[in-house]
C-alpha positions as CSV (number, residue, x, y, z in Angstrom):
1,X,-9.6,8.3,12.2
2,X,-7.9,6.9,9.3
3,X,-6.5,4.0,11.1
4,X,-9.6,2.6,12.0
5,X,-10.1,1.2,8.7
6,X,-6.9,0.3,7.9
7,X,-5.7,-1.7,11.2
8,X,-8.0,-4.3,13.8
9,X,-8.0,-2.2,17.5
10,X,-5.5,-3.6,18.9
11,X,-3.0,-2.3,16.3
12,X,-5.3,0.8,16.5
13,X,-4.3,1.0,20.8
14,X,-0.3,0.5,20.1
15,X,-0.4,3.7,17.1
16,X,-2.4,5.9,20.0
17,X,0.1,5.3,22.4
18,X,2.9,5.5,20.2
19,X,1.4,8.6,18.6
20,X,0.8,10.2,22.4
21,X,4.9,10.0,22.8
22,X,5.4,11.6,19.6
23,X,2.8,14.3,20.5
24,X,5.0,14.7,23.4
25,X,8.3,13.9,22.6
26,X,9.1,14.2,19.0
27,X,6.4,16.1,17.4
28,X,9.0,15.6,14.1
29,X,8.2,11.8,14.2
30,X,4.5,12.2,14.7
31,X,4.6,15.1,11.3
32,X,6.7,12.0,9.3
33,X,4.4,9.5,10.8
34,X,1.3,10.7,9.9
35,X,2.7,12.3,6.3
36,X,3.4,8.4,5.7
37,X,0.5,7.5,6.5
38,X,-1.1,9.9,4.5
39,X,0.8,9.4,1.4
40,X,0.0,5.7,1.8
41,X,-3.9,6.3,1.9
42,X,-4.1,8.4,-1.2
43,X,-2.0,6.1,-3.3
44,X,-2.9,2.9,-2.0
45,X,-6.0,3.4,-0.5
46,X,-9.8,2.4,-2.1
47,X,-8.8,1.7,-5.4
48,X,-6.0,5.0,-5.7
49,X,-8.3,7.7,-5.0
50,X,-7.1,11.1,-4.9
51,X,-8.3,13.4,-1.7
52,X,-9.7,17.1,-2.1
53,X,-7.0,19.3,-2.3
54,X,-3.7,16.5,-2.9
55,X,-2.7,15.6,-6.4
56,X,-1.3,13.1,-7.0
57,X,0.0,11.9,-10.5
58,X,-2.3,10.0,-12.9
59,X,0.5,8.3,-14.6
60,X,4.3,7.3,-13.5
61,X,7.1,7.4,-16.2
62,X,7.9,3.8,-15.7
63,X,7.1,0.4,-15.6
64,X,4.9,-0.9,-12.4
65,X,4.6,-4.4,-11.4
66,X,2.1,-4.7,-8.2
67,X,2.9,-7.6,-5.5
68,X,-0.4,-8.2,-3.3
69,X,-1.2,-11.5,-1.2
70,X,-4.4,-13.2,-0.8
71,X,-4.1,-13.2,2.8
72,X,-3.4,-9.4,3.5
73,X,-5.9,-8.1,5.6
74,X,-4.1,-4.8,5.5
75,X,-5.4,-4.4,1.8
76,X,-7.0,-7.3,0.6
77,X,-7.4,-8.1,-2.9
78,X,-11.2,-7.0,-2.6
79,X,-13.1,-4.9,-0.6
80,X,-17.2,-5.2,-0.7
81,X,-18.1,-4.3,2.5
82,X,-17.4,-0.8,4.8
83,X,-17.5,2.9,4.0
84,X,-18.4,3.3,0.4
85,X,-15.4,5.1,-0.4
86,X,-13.5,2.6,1.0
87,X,-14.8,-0.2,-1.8
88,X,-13.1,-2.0,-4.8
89,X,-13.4,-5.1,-6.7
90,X,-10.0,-5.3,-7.5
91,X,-6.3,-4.0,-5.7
92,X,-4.2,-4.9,-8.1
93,X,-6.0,-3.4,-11.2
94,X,-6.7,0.0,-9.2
95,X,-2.9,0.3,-10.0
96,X,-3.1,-0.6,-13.4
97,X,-4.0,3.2,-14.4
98,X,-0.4,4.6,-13.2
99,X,1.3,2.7,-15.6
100,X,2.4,4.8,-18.7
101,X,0.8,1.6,-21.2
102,X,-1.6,-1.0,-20.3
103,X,1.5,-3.7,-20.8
104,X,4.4,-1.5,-18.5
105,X,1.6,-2.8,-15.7
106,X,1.3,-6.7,-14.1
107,X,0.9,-7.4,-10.9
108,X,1.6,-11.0,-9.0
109,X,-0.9,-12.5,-6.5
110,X,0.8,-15.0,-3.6
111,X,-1.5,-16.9,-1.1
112,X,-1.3,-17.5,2.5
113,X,1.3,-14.0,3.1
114,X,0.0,-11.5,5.7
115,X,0.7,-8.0,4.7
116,X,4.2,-7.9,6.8
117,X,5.3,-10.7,5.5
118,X,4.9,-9.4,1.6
119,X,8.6,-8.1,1.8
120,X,9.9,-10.6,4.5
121,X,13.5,-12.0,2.8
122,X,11.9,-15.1,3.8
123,X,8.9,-15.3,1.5
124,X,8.4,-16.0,-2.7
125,X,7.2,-12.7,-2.6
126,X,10.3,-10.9,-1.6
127,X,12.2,-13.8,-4.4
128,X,10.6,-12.5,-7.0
129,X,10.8,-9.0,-6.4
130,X,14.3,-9.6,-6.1
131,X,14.4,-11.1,-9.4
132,X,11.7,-8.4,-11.0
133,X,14.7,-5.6,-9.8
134,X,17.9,-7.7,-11.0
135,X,16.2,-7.7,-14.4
136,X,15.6,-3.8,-14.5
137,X,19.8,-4.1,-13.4
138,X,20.3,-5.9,-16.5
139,X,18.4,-3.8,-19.1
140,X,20.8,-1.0,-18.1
């Protein structure tokens, strides 16, 4: 499974169960669920590595600025341990290469945020990415 790498077992016990009611219930939430999930392992996953058979685009027409924390252990800065294609030295500069120019990329690094709390209105992350979007409102 995908999740095992990407979740510790208990969060692993709570998707089974909630992807057994889908199964059952809504098979439209499990197809969205898993698409999501999906989409977010070949863009985000082991440095941005495409699957066989999914494309995904090398470059985006616009600017990028990546937001990671020290503390996520959802996708931690670095990876040197685990499946080999599940490796990377570096998160943030695995995105670097869908940037149109090497300067349309940064990326800011906080410390002590889990991965929920990245966009939590009550972090510095979620300030600055506040303030990262206000200034793309401004150059319009």
């Amino acid at each position: 499974s995908i999740l095992q790498f990407a979740v510790d077992a208990a969060q692993l016990q709570k998707y089974e169960r909630l992807l057994r009611v889908f199964a059952k219930s809504a098979p439209e939430k499990l197809r969205n669920f898993c698409e999501t999930l999906l989409a977010d392992q070949l863009l985000a996953n082991c440095g941005a590595e495409a699957a066989e058979g999914h494309e995904l685009p090398l470059q985006v027409q616009c600017a990028i600025h990546f937001y990671c924390s020290e503390a996520d252990e959802v996708w931690p800065p670095q990876v040197v341990e685990g499946p080999p294609e599940c490796l990377y030295d570096s998160l943030p500069d695995s995105w670097s290469t869908y940037a149109p120019l090497p300067e349309q990329f940064a990326s800011s690094t906080f410390a002590g945020l889990s991965h929920g709390d990245m966009g939590s209105p009550q972090t510095p992350a979620f300030q600055h990415m506040m303030e990262d979007l206000s200034s793309l409102l401004r150059d319009v």
